[in-house]
N, C-alpha and C positions, 0 to 999 in steps of 0.2 A: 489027120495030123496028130503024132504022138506028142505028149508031153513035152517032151527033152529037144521037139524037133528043132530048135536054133543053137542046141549044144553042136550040131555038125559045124560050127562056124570055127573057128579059131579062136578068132579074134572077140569074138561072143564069150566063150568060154575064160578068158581069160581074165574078159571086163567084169564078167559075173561074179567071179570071186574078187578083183579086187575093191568093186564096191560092198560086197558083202562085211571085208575087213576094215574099210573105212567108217562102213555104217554104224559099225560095232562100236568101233572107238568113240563115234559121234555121240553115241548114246552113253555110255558110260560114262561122257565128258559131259553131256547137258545132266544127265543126275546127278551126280555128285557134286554139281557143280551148283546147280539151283539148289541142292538141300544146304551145302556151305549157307550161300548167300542167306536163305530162310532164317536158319540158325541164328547167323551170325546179326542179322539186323530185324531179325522181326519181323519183318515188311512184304506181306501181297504182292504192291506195288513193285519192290524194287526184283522180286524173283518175276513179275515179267517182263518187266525192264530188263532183264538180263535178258529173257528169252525172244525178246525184239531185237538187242545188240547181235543176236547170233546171225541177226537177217538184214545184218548192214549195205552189205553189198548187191542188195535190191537194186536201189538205185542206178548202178552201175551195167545193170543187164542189158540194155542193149549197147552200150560197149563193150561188155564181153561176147556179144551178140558175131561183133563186124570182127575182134579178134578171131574167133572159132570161124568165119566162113574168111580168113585169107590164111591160118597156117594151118600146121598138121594136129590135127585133134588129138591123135596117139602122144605126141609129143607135151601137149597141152594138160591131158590125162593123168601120164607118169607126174607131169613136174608142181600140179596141184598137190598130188600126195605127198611128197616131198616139202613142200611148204610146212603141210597142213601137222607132217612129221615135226619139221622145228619147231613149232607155234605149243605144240605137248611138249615137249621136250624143255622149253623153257618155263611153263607152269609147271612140269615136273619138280625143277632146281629152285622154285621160288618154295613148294613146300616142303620140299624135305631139307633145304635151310633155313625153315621156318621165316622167310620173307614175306609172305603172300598177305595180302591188304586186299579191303575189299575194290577198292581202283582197278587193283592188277586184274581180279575178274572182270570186270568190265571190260579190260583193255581187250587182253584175251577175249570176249567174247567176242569183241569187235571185229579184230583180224580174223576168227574163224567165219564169220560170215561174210567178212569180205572173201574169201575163198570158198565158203559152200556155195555161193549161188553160182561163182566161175566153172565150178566144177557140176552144178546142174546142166548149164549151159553146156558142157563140154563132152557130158556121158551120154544126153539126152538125142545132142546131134549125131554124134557117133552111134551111139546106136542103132537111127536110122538110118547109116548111111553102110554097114556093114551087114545089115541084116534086110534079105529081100522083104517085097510089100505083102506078100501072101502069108511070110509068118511075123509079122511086124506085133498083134498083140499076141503072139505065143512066147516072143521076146521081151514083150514088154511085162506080163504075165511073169513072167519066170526073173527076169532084171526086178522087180518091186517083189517078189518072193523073197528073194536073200535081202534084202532092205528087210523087210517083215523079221525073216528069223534071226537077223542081226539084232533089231530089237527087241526081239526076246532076250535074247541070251544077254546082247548089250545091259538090259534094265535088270534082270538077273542079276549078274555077275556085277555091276555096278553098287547095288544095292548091299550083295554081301561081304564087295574090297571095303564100302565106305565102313560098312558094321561091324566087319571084322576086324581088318588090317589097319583104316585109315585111307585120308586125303593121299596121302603118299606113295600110298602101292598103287590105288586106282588111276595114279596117272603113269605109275610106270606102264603098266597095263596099255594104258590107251597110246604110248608115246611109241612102242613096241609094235602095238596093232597097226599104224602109221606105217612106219618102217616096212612090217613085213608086205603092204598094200603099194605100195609102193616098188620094191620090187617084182610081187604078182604083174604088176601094170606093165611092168617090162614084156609081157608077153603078148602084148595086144603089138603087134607091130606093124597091122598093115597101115600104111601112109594114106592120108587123105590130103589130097592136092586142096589149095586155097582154091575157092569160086571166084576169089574177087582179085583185082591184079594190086601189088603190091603199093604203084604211087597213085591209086585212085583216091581222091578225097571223101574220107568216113561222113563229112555229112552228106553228099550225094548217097554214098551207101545207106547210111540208116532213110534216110528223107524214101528211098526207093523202096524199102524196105516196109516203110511205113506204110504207103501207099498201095502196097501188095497184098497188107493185110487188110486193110482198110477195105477194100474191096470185093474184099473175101468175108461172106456172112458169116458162113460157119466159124472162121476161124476169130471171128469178132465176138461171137455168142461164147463160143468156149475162153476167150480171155476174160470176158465178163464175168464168167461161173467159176472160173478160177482165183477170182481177184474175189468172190465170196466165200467159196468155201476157206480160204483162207484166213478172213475175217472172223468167221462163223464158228466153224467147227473144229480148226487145228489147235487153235490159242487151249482148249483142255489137254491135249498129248503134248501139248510143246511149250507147258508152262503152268498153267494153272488144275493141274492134277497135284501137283504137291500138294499144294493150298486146300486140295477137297481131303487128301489122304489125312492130310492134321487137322483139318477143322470141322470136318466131317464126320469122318471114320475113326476118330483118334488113333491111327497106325503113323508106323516108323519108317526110317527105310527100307525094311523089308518089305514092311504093306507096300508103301507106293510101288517096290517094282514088282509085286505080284500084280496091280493096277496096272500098269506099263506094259506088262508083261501080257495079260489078258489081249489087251489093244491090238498087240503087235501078234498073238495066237491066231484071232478071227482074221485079221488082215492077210495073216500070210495063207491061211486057208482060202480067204479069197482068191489072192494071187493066183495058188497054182488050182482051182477052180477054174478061174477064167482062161490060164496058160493051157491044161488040158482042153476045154470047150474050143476056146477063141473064136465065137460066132462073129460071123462078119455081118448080117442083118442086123442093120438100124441100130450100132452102135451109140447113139448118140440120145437116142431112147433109155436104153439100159445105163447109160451116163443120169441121166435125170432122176431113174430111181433110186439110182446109188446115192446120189444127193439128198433126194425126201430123206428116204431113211435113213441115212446120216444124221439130220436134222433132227428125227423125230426120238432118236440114238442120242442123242444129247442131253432132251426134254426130258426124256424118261431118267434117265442117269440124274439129274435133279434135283429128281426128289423120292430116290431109294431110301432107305432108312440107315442099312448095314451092308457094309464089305463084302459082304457073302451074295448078296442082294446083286450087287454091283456088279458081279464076273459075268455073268451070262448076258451081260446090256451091253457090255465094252466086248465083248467077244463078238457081239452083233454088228455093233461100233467099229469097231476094226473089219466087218467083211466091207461093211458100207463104204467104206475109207477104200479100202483096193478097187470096189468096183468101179465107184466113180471117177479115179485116178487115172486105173488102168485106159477104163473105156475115153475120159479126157484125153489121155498124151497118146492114145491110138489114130482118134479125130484127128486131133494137131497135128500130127506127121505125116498123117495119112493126107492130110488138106494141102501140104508144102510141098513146092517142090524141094530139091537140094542145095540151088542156088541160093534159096534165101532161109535154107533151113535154120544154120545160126542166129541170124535179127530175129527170125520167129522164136526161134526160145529164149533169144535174150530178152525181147521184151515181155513174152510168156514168164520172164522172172518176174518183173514187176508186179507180177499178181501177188509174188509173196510177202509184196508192200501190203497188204492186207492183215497178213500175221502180225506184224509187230504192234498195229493201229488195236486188232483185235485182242492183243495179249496184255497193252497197256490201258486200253479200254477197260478191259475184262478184270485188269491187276486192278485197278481205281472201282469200279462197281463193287469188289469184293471184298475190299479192306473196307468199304463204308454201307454196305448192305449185305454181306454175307456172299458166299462165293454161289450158294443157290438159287438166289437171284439173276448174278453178272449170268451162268450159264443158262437160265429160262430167256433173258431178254437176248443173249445171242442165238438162242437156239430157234426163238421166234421170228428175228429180225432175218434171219435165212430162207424161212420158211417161206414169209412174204416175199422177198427178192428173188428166189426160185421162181416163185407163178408172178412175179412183172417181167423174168426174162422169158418164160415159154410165151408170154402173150407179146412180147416184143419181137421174138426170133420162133415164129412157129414153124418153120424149116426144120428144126431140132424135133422133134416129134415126128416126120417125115423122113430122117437120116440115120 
């Protein structure tokens, strides 16, 4: 299997660039946006209070679940970006008529994750429903690769509109990225028929839905491992890196997105790592390593001294993030069929109810013990939940 081998797809090629351009904006929208908040109030706490609000629409996953398995995913796809275009476009007009309050962030932040996680829900089934099972991690490998370089260039480029230009350009920037993803999206066209019939009753669906997974080991272990590493190890790239970049390292915004930026370096060399390999033994193994040393990628990061210190641990940090990632949403697809593919990702949302539990966790340990602390006692408290799930689900060691 070559590299590129799921770019034969069309409709692959299509989705890959326009989450690429989404991801971008994503990024340049939580920077800039969590260094505002910083600035502006002072507060640990409240920068990841923001970055919880991004993960509102948690909750909501397995109703977007039963949505994505009765209409066209393609159509669902396009009309997210579009949203997600207005939603910038009106925090654009709040700052450059000097409107913007710190509420409106919040508000803002609110709506964008009630639409990211719809739209996790939305790429994640689509993707396996367009792309056969023999190249299923070569695609998923290569789909979390441009998520990666996106946030390179996103935490880049974010970090040099804030220091350059201002609040004002870096959302023209991001309202633009919207737009132009959005039309990319227009080219994913192939139709995906609903599984479920239009007047069947959604809690029969989900109730069904439930029970399918429920029964299914694997795909129980992996919601598990999911709903930790989200607690554990995302809350530093999705929030409280800032808080290390200033209290830490004393850098600006250009420090944190060379930090950001590192994360997103080793991650995406993972990516197309794994997209070139895509070994299909005992995936579920190499999911567990990726994990530890994820983990142990945290601890170490700690208690660095210096910045410079720092690149080489978050480059390792970021391969660990793709591997285990990758090798995760391989399992999970691979474990579904397509009838229930949707409820399985929509409830696989709910794991990112973890993130915000962890980032406000993690905001409150930092503002009242140092941010080197909140990251030792996450980075521990993973460590241990990792060896209670292998001893709970040893199936996972044998997969």
């Amino acid at each position: 299997m070559s590299l590129f081998d799921s770019f034969r797809i069309r409709s692959f090629r299509f989705q890959w660039v326009a989450d690429g351009l989404a991801t971008w904006a994503s990024e340049i929208d939580l920077l800039v946006l969590s260094w505002y908040v910083l600035v502006d109030t002072d507060s640990p706490f409240l920068v990841g209070l923001l970055g919880a609000l991004r993960f509102s629409g948690t909750l909501l996953g397995p109703l977007y679940g039963i949505v994505v398995d009765r209409f066209d995913r393609t159509k669902l796809f396009v009309g997210i970006r579009v949203f997600m275009a207005l939603i910038a476009a009106v925090m654009m007009a709040l700052v450059l008529t000097d409107s913007l309050q710190i509420w409106h962030a919040f508000l803002i932040a609110t709506a964008v994750g009630l639409a990211r996680q719809f739209d996790v829900v939305v790429r994640q089934s689509l993707l396996a429903d367009v792309v056969p099972r023999e190249s299923l991690m070569n695609a998923v490998g290569l789909a979390r690769s441009t998520v990666d370089a996106a946030r390179i260039t996103g935490a880049l480029a974010g970090g040099q509109l804030l220091a350059r230009l201002g609040l004002g350009h870096a959302y023209i920037a991001v309202t633009c990225l919207y737009l132009v993803s959005s039309l990319v999206a227009l080219g994913a066209t192939i139709g995906i028929k609903a599984s479920i019939r239009a007047g069947s009753n959604p809690w029969q669906q989900f109730s069904s839905g439930m029970k399918y997974m429920f029964k299914d080991e694997t795909i129980s272990a992996v919601m598990f491992l999911a709903f930790l590493v989200n607690l554990t190890v995302f809350p530093l790239s999705n929030g409280l890196l800032p808080v290390a970049a200033r209290d830490v390292f004393d850098a600006g915004p250009t420090g944190l997105s060379v930090l950001s930026a590192t994360i997103g370096g080793g991650a995406l060399a993972g990516s197309l790592a794994l997209a070139a390999i895509a070994p299909s033994r005992r995936p579920a193994r190499l999911m567990l390593s990726g994990i530890v040393a994820w983990h142990i990628g945290l601890l170490v990061f700690a208690f660095l001294p210096s910045l410079a210190w720092s690149l080489p641990v978050l480059a390792l940090f970021g391969v660990s993030t793709s591997v285990a990632m990758i090798t995760m949403q391989t399992v999970l697809m691979t474990s579904t069929t397509s009838e229930f593919r949707g409820r399985v990702m929509g409830v696989r949302a709910l794991a990112v109810y973890g993130l915000p539990l962890g980032l406000v966790g993690g905001g409150w340990m930092a503002e009242q013990y140092g941010v080197r602390t909140s990251l030792v006692a996450l980075g521990g408290l993973g460590l241990a939940m990792t060896a209670a799930a292998v001893l709970r689900w040893r199936l996972l060691l044998r997969t």
